[in-house]
C-alpha positions in Angstrom: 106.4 -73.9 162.7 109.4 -75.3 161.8 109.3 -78.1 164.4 105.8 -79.4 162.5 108.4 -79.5 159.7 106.9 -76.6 158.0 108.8 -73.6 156.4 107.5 -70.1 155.9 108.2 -69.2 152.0 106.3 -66.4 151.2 103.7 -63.6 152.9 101.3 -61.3 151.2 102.0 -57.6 150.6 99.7 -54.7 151.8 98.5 -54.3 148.6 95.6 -57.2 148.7 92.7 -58.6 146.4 90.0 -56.2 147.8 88.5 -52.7 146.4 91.2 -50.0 146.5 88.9 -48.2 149.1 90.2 -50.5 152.1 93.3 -51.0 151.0 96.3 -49.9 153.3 98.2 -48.0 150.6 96.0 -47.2 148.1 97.8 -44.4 146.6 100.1 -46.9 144.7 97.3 -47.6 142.5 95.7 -44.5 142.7 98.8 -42.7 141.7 98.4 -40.3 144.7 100.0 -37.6 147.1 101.1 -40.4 148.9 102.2 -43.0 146.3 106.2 -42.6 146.9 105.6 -42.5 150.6 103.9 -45.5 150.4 106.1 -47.5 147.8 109.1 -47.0 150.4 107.4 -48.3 152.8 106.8 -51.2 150.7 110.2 -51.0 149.5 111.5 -51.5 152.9 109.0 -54.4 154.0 110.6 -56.1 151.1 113.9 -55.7 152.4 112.5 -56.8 155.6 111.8 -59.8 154.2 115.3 -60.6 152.7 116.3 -59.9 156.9 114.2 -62.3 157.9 115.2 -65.0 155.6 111.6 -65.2 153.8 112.2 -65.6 150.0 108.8 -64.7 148.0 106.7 -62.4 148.3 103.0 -62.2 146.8 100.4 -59.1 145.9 97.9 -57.7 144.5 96.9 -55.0 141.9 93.2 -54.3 142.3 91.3 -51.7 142.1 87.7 -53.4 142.0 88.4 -56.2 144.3 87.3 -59.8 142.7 83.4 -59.3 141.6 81.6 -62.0 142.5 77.6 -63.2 142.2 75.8 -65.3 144.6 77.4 -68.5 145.6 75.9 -71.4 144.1 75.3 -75.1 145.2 77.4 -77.5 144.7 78.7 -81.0 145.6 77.9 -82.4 148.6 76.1 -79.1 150.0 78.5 -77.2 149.7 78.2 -73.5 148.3 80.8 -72.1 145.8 82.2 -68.9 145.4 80.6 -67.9 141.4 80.7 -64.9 138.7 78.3 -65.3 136.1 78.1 -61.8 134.0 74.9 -62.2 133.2 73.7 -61.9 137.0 76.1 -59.2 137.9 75.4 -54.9 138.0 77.0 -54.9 134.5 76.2 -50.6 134.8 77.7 -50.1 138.9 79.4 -47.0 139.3 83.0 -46.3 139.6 84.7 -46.3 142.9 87.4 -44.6 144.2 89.6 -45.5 141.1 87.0 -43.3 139.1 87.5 -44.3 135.0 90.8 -45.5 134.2 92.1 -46.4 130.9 93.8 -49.0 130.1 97.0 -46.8 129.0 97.0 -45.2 132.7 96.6 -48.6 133.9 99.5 -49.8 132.4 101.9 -46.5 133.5 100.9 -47.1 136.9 102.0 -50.0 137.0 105.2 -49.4 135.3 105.7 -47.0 137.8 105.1 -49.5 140.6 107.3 -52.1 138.9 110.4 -49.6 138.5 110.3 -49.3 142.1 109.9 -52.4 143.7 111.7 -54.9 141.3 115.3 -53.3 141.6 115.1 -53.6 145.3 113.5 -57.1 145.2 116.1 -57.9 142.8 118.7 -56.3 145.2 117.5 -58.4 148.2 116.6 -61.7 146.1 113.0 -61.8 147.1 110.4 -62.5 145.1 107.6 -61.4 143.8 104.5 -62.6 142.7 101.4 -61.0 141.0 98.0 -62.5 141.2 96.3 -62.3 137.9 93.0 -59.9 137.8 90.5 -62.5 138.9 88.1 -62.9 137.3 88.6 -61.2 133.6 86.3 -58.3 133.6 85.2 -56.3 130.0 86.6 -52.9 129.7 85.1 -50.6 131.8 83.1 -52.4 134.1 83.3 -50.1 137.3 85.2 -47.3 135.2 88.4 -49.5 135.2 89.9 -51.1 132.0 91.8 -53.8 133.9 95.0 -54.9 132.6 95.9 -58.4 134.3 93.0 -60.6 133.1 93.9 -61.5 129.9 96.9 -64.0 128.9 98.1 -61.3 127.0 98.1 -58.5 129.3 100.5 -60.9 131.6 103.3 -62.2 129.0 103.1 -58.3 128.6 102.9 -57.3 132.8 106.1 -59.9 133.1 108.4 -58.5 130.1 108.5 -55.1 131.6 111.3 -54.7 133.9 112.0 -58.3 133.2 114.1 -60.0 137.0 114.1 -63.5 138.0 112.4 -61.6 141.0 109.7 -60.1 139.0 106.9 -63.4 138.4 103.0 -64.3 138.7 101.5 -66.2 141.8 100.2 -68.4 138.5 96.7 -69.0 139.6 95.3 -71.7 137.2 91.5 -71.2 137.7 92.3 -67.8 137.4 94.3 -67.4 134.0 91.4 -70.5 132.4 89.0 -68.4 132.9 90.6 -66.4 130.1 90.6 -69.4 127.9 87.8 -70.3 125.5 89.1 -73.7 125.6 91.4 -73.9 129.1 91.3 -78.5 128.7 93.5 -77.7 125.3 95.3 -73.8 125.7 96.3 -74.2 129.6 99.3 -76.3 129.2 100.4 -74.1 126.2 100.4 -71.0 129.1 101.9 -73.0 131.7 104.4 -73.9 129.3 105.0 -70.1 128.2 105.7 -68.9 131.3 107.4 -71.8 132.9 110.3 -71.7 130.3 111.0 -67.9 131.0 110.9 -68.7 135.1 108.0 -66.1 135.2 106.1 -68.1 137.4 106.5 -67.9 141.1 103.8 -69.6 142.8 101.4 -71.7 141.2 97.8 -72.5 142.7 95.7 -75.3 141.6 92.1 -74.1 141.7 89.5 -76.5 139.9 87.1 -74.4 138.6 84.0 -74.6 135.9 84.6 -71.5 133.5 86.1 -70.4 130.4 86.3 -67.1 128.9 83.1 -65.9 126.6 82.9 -64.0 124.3 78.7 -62.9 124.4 79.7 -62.6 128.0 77.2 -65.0 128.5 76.8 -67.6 131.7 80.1 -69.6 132.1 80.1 -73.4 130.9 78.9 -75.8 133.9 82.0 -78.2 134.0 85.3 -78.3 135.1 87.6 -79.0 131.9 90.6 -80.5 133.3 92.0 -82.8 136.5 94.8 -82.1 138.3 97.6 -84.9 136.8 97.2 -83.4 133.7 98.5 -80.0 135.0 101.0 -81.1 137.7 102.6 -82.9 134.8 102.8 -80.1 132.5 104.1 -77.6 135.4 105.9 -80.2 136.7 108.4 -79.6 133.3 108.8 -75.9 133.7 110.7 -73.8 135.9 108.0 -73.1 138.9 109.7 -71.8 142.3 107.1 -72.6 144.4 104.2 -74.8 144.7 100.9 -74.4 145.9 97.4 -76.3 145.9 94.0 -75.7 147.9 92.9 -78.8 149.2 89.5 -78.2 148.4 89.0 -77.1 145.3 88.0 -79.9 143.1 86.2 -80.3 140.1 82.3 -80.2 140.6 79.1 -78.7 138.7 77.9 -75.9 138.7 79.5 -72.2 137.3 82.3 -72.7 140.3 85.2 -71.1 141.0 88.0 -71.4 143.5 87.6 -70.9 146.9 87.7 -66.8 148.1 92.1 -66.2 148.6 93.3 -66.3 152.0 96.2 -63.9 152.7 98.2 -67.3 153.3 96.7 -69.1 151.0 100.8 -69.8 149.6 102.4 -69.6 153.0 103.2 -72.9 154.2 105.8 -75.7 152.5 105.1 -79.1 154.1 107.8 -81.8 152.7 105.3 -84.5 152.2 103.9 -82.7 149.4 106.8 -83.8 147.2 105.5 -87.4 146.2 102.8 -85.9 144.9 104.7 -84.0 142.2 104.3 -84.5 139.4 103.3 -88.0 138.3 101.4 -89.8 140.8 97.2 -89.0 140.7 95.7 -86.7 143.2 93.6 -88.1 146.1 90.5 -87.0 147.3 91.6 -85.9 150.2 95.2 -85.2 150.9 96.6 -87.2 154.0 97.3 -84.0 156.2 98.1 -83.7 160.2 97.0 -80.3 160.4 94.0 -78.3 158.8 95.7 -76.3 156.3 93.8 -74.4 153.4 97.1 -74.4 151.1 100.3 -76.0 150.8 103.2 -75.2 149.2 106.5 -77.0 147.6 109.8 -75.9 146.6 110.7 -77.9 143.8 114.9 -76.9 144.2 
């Protein structure tokens, strides 16, 4: 890899972005027999990592998986990964999580946190949280989820506040949660960016904003890419990321389905595109990559 000129910053932890029922330690969020067995093992992967030289690390805490409707047309044939509320089982059943409250939510994941960020903090890795994608109302498949409002994060990064403790800062993600991303997301990126809270940042176009009827999401995309890389481009972002794909098109679209390296690889041409000049259509790459990644320091 690293005679391409490529550098392996981060990898994703065993705790993923499908249902808790295939997960490989699922007791972490289930809060079962086997939680602490499984949290050292985690624990020591992390270390691990420090071993190896790899500096980030990113993860998952989801119970539900990401719900998802029917892809949907879009430009140039191609079909695009879509939740509309309106289409989906608003009444399925609870899985394996069963009904969890918000307040048990919330200790669990304090619990998880007050393991892993000492030792992450101990080995300088870190660690990045993908925000619950996409926001889902209380409830919906028993679970109260936590991580899909703007709120629940500033809150989800002040406890057990480390350097090493962050979001993978996905942008189509966290405007979903905005009834107006074009004029709040800047104002976001700008919260967390000052307090370094931000460890990876993906660029997903998407056409979507937050509703409160819990109606069909808008049809447009509501912001281009400059406009973000310049306001990111300010704040204190460890790592980069983009999807080359995901551009702005019609339709109620969202980002591509995550790849478990979809913030794994750091090419060094991606720095003259940071963070003033416009984004082609097509980035110039030798190699078919899905995501790239740049370390700003």
């Amino acid at each position: 890899m690293e005679s391409f000129g490529l550098t392996l910053d981060m990898i994703q932890l065993p705790l993923p972005s499908s249902p808790v029922e295939t997960a490989t330690y699922p007791d972490i969020l289930l809060a079962g027999p086997e939680r602490d067995r499984q949290l050292d093992n985690l624990c020591s992967l992390i270390e691990n990592l420090a071993t190896a030289g790899i500096p980030a690390a990113k993860y998952n805490l989801n119970l539900i998986g990401i719900p998802r409707t029917p892809d949907e047309p879009g430009r140039g044939g191609s079909l695009n990964a879509s939740f509309r509320w309106d289409k989906i089982d608003q009444s399925a059943a609870p899985g394996l999580a069963g009904a969890l409250s918000e307040e048990e939510n919330w200790e669990r994941i304090d619990y998880f946190l007050s393991r892993v960020v000492p030792v992450a903090e101990a080995s300088k890795v870190r660690l990045a949280c993908h925000p619950h994608d996409p926001y889902t109302p209380p409830g919906y498949k028993g679970v109260t989820r936590v991580l899909g409002t703007v709120d629940g994060l500033k809150k989800f990064v002040t406890m057990h506040e480390s350097p090493y403790h962050g979001l993978n800062f996905c942008q189509g993600t966290v405007g979903e949660m905005l009834d107006n991303p074009r004029d709040e997301i800047e104002d976001v990126i700008r919260w967390f960016g000052s307090r370094k809270r931000s460890s990876t940042s993906i660029f997903a176009t998407f056409a979507a904003g937050s509703s409160p009827s819990w109606k069909p999401f808008r049809t447009r995309a509501t912001w281009t890419w400059p406009v973000r890389l310049k306001s990111i481009g300010t704040q204190a972002t460890n790592t980069w990321s983009c999807r080359t794909m995901c551009r702005p098109s019609a339709g109620a679209i969202r980002k591509a389905s995550p790849s478990p390296f979809a913030t794994a690889i750091r090419p060094p041409f991606f720095r003259p595109l940071i963070p003033t000049e416009p984004i082609p259509a097509h980035f110039p790459l030798p190699f078919p990559k899905k995501a790239l990644i740049h370390d700003p320091k």
